[in-house]
C-alpha positions in Angstrom: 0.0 0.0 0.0 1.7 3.4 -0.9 1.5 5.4 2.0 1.1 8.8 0.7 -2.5 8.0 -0.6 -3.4 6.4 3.2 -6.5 7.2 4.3 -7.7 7.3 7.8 -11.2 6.7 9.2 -12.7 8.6 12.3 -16.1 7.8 14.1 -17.1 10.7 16.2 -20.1 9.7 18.5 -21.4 13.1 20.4 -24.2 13.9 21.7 -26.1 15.6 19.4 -24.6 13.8 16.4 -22.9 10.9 14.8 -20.0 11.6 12.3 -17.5 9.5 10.2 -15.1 11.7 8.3 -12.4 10.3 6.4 -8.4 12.1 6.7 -5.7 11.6 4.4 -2.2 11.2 5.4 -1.6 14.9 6.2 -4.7 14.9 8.2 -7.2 16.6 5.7 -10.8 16.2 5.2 -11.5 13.3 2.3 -14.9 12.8 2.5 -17.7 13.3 5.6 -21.3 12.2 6.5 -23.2 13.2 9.7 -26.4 11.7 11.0 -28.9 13.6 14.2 -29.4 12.2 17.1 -32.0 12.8 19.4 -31.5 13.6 23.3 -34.2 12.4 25.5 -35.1 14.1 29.3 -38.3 11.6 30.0 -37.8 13.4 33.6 -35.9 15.7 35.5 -31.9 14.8 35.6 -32.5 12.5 33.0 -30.5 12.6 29.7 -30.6 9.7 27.3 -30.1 8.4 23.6 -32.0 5.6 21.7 -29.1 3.0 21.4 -30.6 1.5 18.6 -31.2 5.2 16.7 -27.1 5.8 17.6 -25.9 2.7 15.8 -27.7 2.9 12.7 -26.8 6.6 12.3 -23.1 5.0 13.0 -23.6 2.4 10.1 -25.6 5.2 7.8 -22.2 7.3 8.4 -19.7 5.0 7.4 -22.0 3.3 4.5 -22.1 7.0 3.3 -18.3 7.8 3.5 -17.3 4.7 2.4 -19.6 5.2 -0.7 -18.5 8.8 -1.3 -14.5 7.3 -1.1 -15.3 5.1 -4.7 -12.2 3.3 -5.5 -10.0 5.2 -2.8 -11.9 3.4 0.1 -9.3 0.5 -0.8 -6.6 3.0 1.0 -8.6 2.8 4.1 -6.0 1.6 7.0 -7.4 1.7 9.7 -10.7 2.9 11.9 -10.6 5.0 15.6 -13.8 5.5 17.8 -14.2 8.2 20.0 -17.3 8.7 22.3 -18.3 11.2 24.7 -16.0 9.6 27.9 -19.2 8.8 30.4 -22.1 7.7 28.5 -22.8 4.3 29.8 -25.3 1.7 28.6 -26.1 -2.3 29.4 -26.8 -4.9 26.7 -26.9 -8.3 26.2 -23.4 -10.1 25.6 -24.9 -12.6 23.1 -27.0 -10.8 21.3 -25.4 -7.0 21.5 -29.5 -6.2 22.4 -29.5 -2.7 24.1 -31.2 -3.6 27.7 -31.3 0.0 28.7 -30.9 3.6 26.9 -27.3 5.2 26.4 -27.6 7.4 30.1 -25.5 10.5 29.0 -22.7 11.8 30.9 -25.0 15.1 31.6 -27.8 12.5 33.5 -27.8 12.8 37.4 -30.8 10.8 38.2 -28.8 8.7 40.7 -27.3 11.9 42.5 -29.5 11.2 46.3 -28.1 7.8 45.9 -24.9 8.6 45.5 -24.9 10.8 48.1 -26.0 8.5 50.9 -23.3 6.4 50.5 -20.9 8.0 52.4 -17.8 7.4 50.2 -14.2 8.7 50.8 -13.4 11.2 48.3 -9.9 11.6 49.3 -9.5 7.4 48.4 -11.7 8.0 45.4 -9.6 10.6 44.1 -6.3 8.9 44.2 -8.1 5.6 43.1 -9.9 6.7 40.2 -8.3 10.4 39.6 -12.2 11.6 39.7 -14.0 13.1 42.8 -17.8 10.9 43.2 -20.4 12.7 41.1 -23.1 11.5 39.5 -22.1 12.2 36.0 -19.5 9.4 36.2 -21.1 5.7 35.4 -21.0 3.9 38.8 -24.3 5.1 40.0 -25.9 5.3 36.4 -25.3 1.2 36.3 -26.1 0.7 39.9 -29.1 2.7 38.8 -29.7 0.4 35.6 -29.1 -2.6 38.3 -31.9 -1.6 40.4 -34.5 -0.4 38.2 -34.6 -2.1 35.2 -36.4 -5.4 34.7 -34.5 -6.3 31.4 -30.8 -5.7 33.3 -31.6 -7.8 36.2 -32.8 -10.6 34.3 -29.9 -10.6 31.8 -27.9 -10.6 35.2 -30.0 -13.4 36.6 -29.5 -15.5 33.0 -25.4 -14.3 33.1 -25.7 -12.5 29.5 -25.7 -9.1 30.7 -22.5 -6.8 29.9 -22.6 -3.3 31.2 -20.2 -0.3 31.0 -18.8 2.7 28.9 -21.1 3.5 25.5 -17.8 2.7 23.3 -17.8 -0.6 24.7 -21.4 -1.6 23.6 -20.6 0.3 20.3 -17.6 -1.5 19.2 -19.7 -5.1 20.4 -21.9 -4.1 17.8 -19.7 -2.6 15.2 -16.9 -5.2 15.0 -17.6 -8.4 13.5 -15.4 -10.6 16.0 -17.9 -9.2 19.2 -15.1 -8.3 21.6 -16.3 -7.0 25.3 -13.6 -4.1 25.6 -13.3 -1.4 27.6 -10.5 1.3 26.2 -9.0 3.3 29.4 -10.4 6.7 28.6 -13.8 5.6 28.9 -13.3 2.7 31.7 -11.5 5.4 33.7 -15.0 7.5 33.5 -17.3 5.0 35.2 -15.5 5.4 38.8 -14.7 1.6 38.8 -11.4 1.8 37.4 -7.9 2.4 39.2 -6.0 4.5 37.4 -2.6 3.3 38.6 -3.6 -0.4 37.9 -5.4 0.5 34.8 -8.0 -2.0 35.5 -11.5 -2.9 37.2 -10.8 -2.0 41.1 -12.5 -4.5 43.5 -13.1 -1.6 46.6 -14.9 0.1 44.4 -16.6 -2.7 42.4 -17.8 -3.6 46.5 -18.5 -0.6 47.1 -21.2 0.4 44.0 -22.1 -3.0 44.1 -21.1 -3.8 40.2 -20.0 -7.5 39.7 -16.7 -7.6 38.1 -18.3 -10.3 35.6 -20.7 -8.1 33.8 -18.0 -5.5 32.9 -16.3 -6.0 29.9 -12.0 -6.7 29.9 -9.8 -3.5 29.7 -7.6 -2.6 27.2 -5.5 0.1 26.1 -6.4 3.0 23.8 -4.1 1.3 21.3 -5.8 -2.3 20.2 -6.5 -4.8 18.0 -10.2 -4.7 18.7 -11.3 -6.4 15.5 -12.4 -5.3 12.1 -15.7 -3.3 10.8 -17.5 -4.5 7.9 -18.6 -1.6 5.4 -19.9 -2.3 2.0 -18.1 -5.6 1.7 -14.8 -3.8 2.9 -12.4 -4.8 6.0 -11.5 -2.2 8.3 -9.1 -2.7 11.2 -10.3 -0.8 14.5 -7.5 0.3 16.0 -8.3 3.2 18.4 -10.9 4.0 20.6 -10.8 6.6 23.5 -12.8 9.8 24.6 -13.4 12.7 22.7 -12.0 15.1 24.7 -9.0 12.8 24.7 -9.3 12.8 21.2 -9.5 16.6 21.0 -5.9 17.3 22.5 -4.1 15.7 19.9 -5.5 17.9 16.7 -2.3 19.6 16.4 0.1 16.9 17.0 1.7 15.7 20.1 1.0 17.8 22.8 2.8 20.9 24.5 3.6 20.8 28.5 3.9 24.5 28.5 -0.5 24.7 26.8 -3.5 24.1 28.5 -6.2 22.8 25.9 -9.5 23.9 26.1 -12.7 21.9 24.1 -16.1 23.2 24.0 -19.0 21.5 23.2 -21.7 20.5 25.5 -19.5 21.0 28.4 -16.0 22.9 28.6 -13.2 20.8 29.4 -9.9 22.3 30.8 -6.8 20.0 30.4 -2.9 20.0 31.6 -0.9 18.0 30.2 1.7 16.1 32.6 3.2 13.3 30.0 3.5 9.8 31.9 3.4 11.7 35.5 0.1 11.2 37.6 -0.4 14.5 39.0 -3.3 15.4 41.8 -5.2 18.6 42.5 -7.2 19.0 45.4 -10.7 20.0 43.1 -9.6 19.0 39.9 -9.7 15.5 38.1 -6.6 13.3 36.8 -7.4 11.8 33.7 -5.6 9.6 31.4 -5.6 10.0 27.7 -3.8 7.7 25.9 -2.3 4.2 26.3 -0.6 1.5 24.2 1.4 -1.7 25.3 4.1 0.8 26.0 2.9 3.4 28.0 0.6 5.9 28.9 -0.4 9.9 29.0 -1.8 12.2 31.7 -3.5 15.0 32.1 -4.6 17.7 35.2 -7.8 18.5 33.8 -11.1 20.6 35.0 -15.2 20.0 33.8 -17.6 22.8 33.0 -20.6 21.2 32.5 -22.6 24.1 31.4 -21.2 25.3 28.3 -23.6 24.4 25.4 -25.7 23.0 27.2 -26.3 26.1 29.1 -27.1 28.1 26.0 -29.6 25.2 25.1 -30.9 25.5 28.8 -31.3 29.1 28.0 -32.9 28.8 24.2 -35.6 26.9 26.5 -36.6 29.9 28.6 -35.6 32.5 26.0 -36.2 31.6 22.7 -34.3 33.3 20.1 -34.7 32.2 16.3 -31.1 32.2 14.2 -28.7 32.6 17.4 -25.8 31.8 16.1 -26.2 34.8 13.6 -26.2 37.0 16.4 -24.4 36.1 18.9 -21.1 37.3 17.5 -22.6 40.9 17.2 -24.1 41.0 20.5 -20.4 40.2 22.3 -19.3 42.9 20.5 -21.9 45.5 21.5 -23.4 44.1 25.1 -21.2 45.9 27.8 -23.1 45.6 31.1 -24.9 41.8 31.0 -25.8 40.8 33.9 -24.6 38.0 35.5 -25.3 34.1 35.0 -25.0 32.0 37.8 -24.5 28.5 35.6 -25.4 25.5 37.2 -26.4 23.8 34.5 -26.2 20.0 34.9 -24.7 20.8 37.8 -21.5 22.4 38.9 -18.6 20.1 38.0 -14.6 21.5 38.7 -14.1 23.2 41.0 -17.0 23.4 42.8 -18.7 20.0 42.5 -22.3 20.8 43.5 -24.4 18.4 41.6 -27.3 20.4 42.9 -26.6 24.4 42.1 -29.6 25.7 40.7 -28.8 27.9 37.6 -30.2 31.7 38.1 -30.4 34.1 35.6 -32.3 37.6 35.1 -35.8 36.6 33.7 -36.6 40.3 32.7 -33.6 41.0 30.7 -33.1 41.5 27.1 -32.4 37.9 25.0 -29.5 39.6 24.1 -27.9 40.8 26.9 -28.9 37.3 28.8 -26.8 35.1 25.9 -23.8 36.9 26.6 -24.0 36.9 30.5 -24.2 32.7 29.6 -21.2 33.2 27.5 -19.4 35.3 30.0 -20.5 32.5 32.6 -18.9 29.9 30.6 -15.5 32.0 30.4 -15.7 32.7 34.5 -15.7 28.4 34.9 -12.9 27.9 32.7 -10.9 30.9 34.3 -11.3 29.5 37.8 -10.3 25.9 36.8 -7.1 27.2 35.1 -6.8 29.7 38.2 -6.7 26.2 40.2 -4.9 24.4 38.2 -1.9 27.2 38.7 -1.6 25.9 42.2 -0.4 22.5 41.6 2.1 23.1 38.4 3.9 25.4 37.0 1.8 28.6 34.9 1.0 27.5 31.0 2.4 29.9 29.0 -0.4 30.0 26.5 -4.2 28.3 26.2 -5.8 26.1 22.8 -9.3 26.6 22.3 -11.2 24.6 20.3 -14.8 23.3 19.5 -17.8 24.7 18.4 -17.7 27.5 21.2 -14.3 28.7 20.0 -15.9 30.1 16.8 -17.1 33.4 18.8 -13.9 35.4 19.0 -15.8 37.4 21.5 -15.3 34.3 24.0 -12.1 34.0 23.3 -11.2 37.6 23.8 -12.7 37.6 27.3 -11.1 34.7 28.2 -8.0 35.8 27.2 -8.1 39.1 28.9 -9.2 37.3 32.7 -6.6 34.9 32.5 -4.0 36.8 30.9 -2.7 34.5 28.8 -2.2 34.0 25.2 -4.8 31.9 23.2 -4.3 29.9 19.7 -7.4 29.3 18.0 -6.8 26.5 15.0 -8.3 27.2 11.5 -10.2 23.9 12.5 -12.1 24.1 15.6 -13.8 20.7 15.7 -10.8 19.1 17.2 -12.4 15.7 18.1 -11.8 13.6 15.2 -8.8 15.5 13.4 -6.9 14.7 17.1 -8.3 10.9 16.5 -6.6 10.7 13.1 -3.2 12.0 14.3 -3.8 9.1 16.9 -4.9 6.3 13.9 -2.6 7.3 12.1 0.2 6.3 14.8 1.0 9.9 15.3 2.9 10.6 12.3 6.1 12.9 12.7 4.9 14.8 9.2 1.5 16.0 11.0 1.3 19.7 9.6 1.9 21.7 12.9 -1.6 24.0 11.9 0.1 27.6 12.7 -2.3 29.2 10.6 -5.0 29.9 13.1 -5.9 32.9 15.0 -4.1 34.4 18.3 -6.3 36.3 20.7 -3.9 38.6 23.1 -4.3 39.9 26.7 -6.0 43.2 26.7 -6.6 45.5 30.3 -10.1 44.7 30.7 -11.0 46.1 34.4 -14.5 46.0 34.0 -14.8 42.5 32.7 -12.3 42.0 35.9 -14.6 43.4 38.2 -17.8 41.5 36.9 -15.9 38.5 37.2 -15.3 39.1 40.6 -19.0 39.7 41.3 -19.8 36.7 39.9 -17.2 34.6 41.9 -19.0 36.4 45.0 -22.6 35.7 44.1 -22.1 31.4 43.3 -20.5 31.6 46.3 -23.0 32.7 48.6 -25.7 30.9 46.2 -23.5 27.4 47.4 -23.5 29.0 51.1 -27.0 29.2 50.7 -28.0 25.9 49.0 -26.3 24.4 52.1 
């Protein structure tokens, strides 16, 4: 196979999509399809997808790209997954039959359980790298355990298999049916030690999950089988998370950055290469692994990024927003403030509970940028945090679809005084996963031909930041 015409195949599973775009060798676009996905809240703090709706829009993807390819699909080498990191699901391990819906990473419905339980977060912490929180998957499969007919009969019969989304996708996508659990995604479920890089039997006790109904964990690197698509063999050779994913857009990463991704949530990471590293209120995650070794970050959650301008399209409706919004950061110089707790406050607060407040009577367009300006305040206090346990990062990456308004990146640059690179690509997710497919080629084009947003003085955006550091503050006093 000549190697220059090597192409690379990405499935991005997010939440309000499925993609599959196809990357030549220097990591440009080939070909793309992209298929909706619905989001279901049958109640409050519950957030699911159809699992059967997400795996044929998987198949309709790579049917389509594999179609739009013609004759060059033949140069196909090799397929990476990447899912959002703490979807969880449970399915039948003969069958690959869905017993439950994919529970999203932005569900809390097993929050008061989670809470009685009286866990150590100190031992969690160093276990797992996370703090407890309903987000992760523990509770969401204790939850599936307790609740749903289908799962405890499967356990009853011993066929049920339960655990990260990109586990019960690649059962399903790969013809050899392998129950795998890549480390990115185990290390989200609060089950898995992240020094042992495997199943932990404390916490396994402790949630009550049987060890038998989890699938085997592997690295980020694998031979997890091949994917069939119009009569064509695919090798799947990498599956991880996509904020994992995300970091590696521009090539192996820089100690001296901190990446930011935006999508639903915000996600603030440090890298700290093969060193585990702890913060008090921050998480430790890994990122990558092969047979050889494996990468860490320091890394803080927003969980309210777009899903808090969704939150707020619910209670002010505004048609074509993303045509305005870049005007009305321009022009909107007193909003007021946004105290964002949408699905719950994550790093590094951790309040699963904070209710979001915002100023019912004001103007759409003044409300849209105090969210915005919210969204900036959370990442600026997790990098703020993340200063006390390393060294300052000389400069901040932004990507995702939130990085397209320069007006957030402006503010964001100005409160943390730092530097910001903006890649001509924002959606990071699956060019990072082709760098990683690819086996993270030394010719990767460094992309230097984005956009750099400076430090400007900005007192009055520095003393509205402070006022709203004060007033989710005494809302958490408060709530307690």
């Amino acid at each position: 196979m000549n190697p220059t015409k090597s192409l690379f195949l990405t499935i991005d599973q997010g939440g309000h999509a499925s993609r599959v775009i196809a990357y030549d060798c220097v990591g440009e676009i080939v070909a793309s399809h992209s298929e909706d996905l619905t989001t279901q809240t049958p109640q409050a703090h519950f957030v699911e997808h159809d699992a059967n709706q997400l795996l044929a829009a998987i198949r309709t993807c790579l049917q389509q790209v594999v179609g739009l390819l013609g004759d060059k699909a033949r140069h196909i080498r090799a397929v990476g997954l990447a899912t959002q990191r703490s979807n969880v699901t449970c399915w039948d391990k003969n069958t690959g039959e869905a017993l439950s819906p994919i529970i999203s990473w932005q569900d809390t419905r097993a929050h008061q359980w989670l809470a009685e339980q009286n866990l150590d977060r100190e031992d969690i912490h160093k276990s797992t790298g996370l703090l407890p929180s309903a987000h992760y998957g523990a509770s969401k499969l204790r939850w599936c355990l307790d609740n749903l007919p289908a799962v405890q009969q499967a356990l009853k019969e011993e066929r049920l298999c339960c655990g990260p989304m990109s586990s019960f996708l690649v059962h399903n996508l790969v013809q050899q049916k392998p129950l795998v659990a890549d480390p990115v995604s185990a290390s989200r479920t609060l089950l898995w030690h992240i020094h042992r890089q495997d199943w932990d039997e404390f916490l396994l006790s402790s949630f009550g999950i049987p060890r038998e109904v989890l699938p085997k964990c592997v690295p980020t690197r694998y031979a997890y089988g091949d994917i069939i698509v119009n009569d064509q063999t695919l090798p799947l050779t990498v599956v991880t998370g996509d904020q994992s994913a995300a970091m590696y857009a521009t090539g192996n990463l820089q100690f001296e950055t901190a990446y930011i991704n935006t999508g639903t949530g915000a996600f603030v990471s440090r890298p700290s290469g093969y060193a585990l590293r702890y913060a008090r209120r921050l998480l430790t995650s890994v990122i990558f692994s092969d047979q050889d070794e494996s990468q860490y970050v320091m890394e803080g959650t927003v969980n309210g990024a777009g899903s808090a301008i969704e939150w707020l399209q619910q209670h002010q409706p505004v048609a074509d927003l993303w045509q305005h919004l870049p005007d009305w950061l321009d022009t909107v110089t007193d909003p007021p403030l946004f105290l964002n707790g949408v699905s719950g406050l994550a790093a590094p607060y951790w309040v699963a509970d904070f209710e979001t407040d915002y100023s019912a009577d004001a103007e759409a367009a003044a409300n849209y940028v105090a969210v915005i300006e919210s969204i900036v305040f959370l990442i600026h206090v997790n990098v703020q945090e993340m200063v006390k346990f390393a060294s300052p990062p000389q400069q901040l990456q932004i990507s995702g679809g939130l990085a397209k308004l320069d007006g957030l990146c402006q503010r964001l640059t100005d409160l943390t005084r730092l530097p910001i690179y903006r890649p001509i690509e924002c959606e990071a997710t699956t060019r990072g996963l082709a760098y990683l497919v690819a086996e993270r080629p030394q010719h990767w084009p460094e992309n230097t031909h984005g956009s750099w947003f400076k430090p400007r003085e900005n007192v009055v955006l520095d003393g509205r930041f402070l006022l709203w550091e004060q007033a989710m503050l005494q809302r958490m006093r408060h709530d307690d």
